[in-house]
N, C-alpha and C positions, 0 to 999 in steps of 0.2 A: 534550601540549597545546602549540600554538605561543606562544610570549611575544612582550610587545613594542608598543606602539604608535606605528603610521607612518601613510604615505600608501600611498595603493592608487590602480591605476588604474583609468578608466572603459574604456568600450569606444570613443571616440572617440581615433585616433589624437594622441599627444604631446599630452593632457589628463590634469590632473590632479584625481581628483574626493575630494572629500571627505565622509564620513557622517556623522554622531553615532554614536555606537552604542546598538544598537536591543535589545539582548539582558537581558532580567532572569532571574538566577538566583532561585531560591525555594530556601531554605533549611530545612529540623526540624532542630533541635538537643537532642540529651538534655545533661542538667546535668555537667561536665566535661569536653566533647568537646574535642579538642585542635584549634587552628590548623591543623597539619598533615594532619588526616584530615580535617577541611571541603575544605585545598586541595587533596588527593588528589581527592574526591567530585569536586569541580566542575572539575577536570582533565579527568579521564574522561569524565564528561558533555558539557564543550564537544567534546573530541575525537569523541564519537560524531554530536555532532551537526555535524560539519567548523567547528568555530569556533575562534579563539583568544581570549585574556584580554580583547583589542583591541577584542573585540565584546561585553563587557560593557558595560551601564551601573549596572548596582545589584545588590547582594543585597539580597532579602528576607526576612524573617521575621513570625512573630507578634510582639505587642508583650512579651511575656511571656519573650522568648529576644534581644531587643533588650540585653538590658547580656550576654549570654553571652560570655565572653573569647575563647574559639576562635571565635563567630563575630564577632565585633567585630574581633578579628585578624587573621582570614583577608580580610573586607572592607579594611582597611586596606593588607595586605600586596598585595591586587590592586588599590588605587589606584581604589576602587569606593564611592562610597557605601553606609549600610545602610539601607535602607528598612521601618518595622516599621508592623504593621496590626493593630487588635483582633482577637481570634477573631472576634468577631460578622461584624466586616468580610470575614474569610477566608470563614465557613460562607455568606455569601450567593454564594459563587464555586464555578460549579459544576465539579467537577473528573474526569477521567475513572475514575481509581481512590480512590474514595473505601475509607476506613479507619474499623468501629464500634469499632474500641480508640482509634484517635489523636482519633475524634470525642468519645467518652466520655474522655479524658485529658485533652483541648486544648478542644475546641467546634466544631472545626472537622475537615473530614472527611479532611484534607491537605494540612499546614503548606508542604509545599513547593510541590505544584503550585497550590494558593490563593494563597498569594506571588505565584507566576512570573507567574501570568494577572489576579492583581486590578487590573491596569492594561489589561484586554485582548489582545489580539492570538492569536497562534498557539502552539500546544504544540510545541515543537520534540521534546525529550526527558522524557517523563513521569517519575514517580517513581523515582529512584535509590536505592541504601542502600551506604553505604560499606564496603569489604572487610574493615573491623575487627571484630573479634569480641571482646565485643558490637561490637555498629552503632550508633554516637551518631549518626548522621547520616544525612540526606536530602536529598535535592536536583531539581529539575526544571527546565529550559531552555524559555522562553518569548523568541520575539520580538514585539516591537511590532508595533500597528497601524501604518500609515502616517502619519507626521505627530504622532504619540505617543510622541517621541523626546525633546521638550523638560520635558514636566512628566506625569511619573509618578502623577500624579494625587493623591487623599489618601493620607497614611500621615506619619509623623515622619523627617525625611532627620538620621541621624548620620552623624559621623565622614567629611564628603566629601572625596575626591580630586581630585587631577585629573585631567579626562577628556580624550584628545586627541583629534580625531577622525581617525575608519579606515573603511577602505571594510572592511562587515559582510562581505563576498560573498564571501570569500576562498574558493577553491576547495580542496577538501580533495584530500589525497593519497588516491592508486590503494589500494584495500581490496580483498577479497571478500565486505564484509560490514560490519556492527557490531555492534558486546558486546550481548549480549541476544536478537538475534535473526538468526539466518542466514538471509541474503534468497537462499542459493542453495541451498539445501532446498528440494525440490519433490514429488511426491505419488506419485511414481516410484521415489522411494528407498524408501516403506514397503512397497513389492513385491517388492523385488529384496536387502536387506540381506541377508539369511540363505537363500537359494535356495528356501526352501519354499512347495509349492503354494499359496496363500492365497487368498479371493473378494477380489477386489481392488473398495473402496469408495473406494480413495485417491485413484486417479486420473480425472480428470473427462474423459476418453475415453466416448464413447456404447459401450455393450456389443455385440457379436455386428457390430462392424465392419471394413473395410470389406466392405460389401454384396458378391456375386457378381460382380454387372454392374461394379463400380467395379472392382475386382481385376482383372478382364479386361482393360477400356477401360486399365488401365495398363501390364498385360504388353504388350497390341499395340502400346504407344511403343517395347519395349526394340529393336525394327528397327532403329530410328531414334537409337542410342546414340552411331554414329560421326561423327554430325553435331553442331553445336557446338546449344546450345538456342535457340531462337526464341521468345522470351517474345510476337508481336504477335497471336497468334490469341487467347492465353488473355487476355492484357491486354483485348484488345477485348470479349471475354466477358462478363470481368466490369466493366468500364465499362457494359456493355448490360445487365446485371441488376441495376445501382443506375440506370439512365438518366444515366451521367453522360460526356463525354466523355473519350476515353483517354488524355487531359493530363493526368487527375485519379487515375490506378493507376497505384501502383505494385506490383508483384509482389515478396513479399521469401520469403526461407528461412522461412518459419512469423512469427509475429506477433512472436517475439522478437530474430529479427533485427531488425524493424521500430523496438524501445525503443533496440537500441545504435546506430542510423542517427540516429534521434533526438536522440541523446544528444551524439553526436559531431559532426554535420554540424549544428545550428540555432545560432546564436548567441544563451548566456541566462544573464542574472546571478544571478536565482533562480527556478529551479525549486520546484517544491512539488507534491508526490504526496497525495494523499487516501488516508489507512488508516482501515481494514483493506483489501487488495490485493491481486493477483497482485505481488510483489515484484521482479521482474525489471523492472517500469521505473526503482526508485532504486537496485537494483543497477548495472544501465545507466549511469544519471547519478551515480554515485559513482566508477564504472571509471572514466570521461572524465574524473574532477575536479572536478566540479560540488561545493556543498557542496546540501545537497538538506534541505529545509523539510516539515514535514507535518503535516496535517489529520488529528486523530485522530477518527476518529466515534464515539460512547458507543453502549453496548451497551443504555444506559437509554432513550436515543432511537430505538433499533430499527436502529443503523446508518445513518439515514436522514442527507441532504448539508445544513445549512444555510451557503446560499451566503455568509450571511456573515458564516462561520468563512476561507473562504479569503482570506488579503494580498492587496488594491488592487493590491502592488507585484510581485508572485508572474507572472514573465512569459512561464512554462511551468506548465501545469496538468493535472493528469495523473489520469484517477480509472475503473472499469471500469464499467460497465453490462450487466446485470447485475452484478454485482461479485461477484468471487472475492477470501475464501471467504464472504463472507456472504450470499450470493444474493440482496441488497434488486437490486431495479430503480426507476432513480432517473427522476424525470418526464422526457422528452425538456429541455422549455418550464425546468425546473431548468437543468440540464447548459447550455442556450445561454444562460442569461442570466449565464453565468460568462467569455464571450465579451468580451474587452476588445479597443481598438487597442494593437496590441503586443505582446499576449498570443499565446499557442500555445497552444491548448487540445484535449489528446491523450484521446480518448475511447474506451477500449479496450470494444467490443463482439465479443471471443471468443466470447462467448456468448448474444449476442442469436437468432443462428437457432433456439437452446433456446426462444426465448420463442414462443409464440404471437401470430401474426398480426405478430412482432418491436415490438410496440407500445413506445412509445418510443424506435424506432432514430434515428440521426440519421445513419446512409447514407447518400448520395447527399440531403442539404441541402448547398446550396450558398449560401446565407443568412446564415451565422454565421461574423461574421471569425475565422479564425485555426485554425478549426475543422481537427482531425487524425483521423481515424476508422479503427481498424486491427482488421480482420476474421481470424479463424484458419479454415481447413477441416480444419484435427487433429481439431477435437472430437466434431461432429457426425460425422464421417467415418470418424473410428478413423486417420487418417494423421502422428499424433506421428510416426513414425518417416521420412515422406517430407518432412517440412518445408516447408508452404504457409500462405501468408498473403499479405493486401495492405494495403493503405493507400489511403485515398481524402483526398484533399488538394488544395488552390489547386496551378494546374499548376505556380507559381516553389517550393511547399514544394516536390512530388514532383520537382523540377529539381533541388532544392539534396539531398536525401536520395538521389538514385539518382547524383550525383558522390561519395555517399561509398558507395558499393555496389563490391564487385571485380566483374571481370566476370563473365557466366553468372551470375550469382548464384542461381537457380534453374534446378536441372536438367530434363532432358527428362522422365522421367515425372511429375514435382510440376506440371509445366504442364501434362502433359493431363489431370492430376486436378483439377488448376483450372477449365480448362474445361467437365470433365464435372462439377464440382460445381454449376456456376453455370446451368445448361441448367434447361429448363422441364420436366422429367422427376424431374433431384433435386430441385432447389426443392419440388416436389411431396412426395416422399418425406421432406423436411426437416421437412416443415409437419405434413406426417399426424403425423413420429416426436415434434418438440415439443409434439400433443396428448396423444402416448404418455407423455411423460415427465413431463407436469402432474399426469396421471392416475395415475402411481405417486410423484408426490412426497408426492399429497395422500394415498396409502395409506402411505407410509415416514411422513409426522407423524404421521397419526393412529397409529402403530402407538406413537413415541415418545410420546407423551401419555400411556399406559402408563406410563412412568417416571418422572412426575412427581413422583411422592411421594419417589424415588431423587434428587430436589434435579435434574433437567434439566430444560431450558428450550431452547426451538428458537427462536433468531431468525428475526425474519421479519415480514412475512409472505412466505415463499423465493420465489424464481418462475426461478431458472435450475436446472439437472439436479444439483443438491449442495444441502445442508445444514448449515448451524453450529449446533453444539448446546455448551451449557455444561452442564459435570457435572463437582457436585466430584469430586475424585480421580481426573480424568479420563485423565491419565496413566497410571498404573497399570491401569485399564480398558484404555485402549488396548494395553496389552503383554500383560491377561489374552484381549482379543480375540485377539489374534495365534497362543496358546495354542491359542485354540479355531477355528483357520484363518480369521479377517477382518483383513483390513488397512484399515485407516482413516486420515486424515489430521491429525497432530496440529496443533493452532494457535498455538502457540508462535512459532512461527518468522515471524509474520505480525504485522509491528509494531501496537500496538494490542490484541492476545488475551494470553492468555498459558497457563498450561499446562492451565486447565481447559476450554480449548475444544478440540472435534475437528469436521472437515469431512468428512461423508458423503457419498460420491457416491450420485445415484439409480440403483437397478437393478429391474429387472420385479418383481414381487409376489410371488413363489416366493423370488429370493433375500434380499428388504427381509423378509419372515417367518424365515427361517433364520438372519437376521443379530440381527432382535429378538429369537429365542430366545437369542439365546448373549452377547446386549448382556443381557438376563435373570441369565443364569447367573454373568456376568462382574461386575455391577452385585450380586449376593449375593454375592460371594466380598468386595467393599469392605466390604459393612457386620458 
């Protein structure tokens, strides 16, 4: 954890800007917990979530853990106020992982994240538990709403410090990742760990791809290998299949290239990702240095985006539609009213050509300031392995994102497969196959429904080619699937879930029946 409070700079040259600091820690404390294992917890915690001490303003707790000496000490030691609140006052805060022991113990459902957020604002880092054994301690990272820097609202302020103020924004250092959840896990690895034959549900690849005619249309570029590549046939393509001019595409290596161009080329003091996710855009903006904010969405909620959960001040915005892995599809008329001056607002639609008739797309608008719209043809296509994607953007974004691009950046056959994906022939083929895969999602739930009494639940209501389903001891299910040849994708690794969720890809009715038998067999060996 970085120490220390100073000055930061703004992004205006030889200005110096100053913040409050906007960051409330939430503290549980059991009865002896020591100073030193609170200031471990909340070390770790600002570090995951790229802060320093700098960017506190308060600990919080319940009223009932307010004279606790370890945390009365640890507040003191970090030059922080303590802030305490009734239960009553915590249990009316809704919290993402709520607890029936610490509710029945306390009153409330989650002394820390109740804490962290009874003033508002955003979840940075949900529920922690310190490495001591036992665990006296918990802790959760909330920043402010905007403008909710000065008075924390009700609760009793002991033992205040002084606060200097610090620019919050500090950019964290280069990771692959953070404690809890590895954002570079992807659905490819549950296929490939152990070489064995497996029905691959992991990865969200359309099955029995690519088509014949595709495969072809791409041998016939290899001719053409000795010349350097010519991205303007396919760029105009697909400009003409959103109607938009071809100011507005950019062509990148697959949609992932498109997060670290993002990440690296826009200039943004805080970013904030919306989980649960495809992970590779706060991967992206944590490589760069970015210290990176997020919107956790409730699983009680159905996943669904209330807009406002996301920071006023948040001036990169990032969230997918349909959304990997929870397949919700978020309203179009939602998504643009997230639309600020200033803002970037990155709207990852990998898998809208899953959806039918793409309702909800926001493609080719050109209406919505700031708006960033980045398309894959991996999925639908079966071409993970050729790397295509674009980006549809104001022609000065796709200016400043393709000055951070190397040259060539897409090679010769991922352009003509660009091309041939974007013609009035696949469109076609896209459209039939997103009827296909509605029609096997709705026979893969029903077939889960089945297990309900086995404690699973399918969020949703899904509408992209996957599935999130929650099931206790899901974990271990998933290793007895692998047993019985399925691979699936666990959820863990996808800030927001955690080990009881797994993400099923759709597959035709033959293999979603073969996989319920043996999620059957798998789901009796638990009980």
């Amino acid at each position: 954890m970085r120490s220390g409070r100073g000055e930061g700079t703004d992004s205006g040259p030889g200005r110096a800007a100053r913040h409050v600091p906007s960051v409330v820690v939430g503290v549980g404390a059991s009865r002896g917990v020591s100073v030193e294992e609170v200031l471990a917890l909340v070390a770790g915690a600002l570090d995951e979530a790229g802060l320093d001490v700098a960017s506190v303003a308060e600990l919080a707790t319940v009223d009932t853990k307010g004279a606790e000496p370890g945390v009365v000490g640890a507040a003191r030691r970090l030059g922080v106020p303590l802030v305490t609140r009734t239960a009553a006052e915590l249990a009316a805060v809704a919290v993402p992982y709520p607890s029936d022991a610490v509710l029945a113990a306390v009153g409330t459902a989650s002394v820390a994240e109740a804490a962290a957020l009874a003033g508002g604002g955003v979840l940075l880092v949900p529920k922690r538990r310190s490495a001591a054994r036992p665990a006296r301690a918990t802790c959760a990272v909330a920043r402010r709403p905007a403008g909710g820097a000065a008075d924390p609202g009700p609760g009793r302020r002991q033992g205040c410090g002084t606060i200097t103020p610090m620019d919050t924004h500090t950019p964290m250092p280069t990771e692959p990742g953070i404690p809890g959840h590895d954002l570079r896990h992807h659905g490819d690895a549950e296929v490939r760990d152990d070489g064995s034959a497996l029905v691959d549900l992991a990865v969200n690849v359309r099955a029995d791809t690519p088509p014949v005619w595709l495969r072809e249309h791409i041998a016939a570029s290899l001719g053409s290998l000795a010349a350097y590549p010519d991205g303007r046939a396919a760029r105009a393509a697909v400009a003409a299949r959103h109607g938009l001019p071809v100011e507005r595409v950019l062509l990148t290596a697959g949609a992932a290239e498109a997060f670290v161009l993002l990440a690296r080329a826009l200039k943004v003091r805080w970013p904030v990702v919306v989980h649960p996710q495809f992970t590779e855009p706060e991967a992206a903006l944590r490589d760069a240095g970015h210290s990176v904010g997020r919107v956790l969405l409730r699983a009680a909620d159905g996943f669904r985006l209330d807009p406002a959960a996301v920071p006023e001040e948040a001036d990169l915005v990032v969230v997918g539609n349909p959304t990997n892995p929870t397949s919700v599809l978020h309203p179009a008329d939602v998504l643009a009213g997230l639309a600020r001056p200033g803002r970037t607002l990155v709207v990852d639609e990998a898998f809208m050509d899953a959806v039918p008739g793409e309702r909800e797309a926001l493609a080719g608008r050109t209406d919505v300031p700031g708006l960033v719209v980045l398309r894959s043809l991996t999925k639908t296509w079966g071409l993970a392995g050729l790397r295509i994607g674009y980006v549809l953007a104001a022609p000065e974004t796709v200016a400043e994102l393709e000055r951070a691009q190397p040259l060539w950046p897409v090679s010769t056959p991922a352009l003509a497969a660009a091309e041939a994906c974007v013609a009035p022939r696949a469109l076609a083929e896209a459209a039939h196959a997103a009827h296909r895969v509605a029609a096997d999602r709705a026979h893969l739930v029903a077939g889960l429904g089945e297990f309900a009494g086995a404690g699973l639940r399918v969020a949703g209501p899904a509408e992209g080619p996957f599935v999130l389903v929650r099931l206790p001891d899901a974990d271990a299910v998933r290793r007895r699937l692998r047993r019985l040849g399925f691979a699936v994708r666990r959820g863990d690794t996808f800030p927001g879930l955690d080990e009881e969720w797994l993400r099923l890809a759709v597959r035709d009715r033959g293999t979603s029946d073969a996989f319920l038998r043996a999620l059957g067999r798998a789901t009796a060996e638990a009980s």
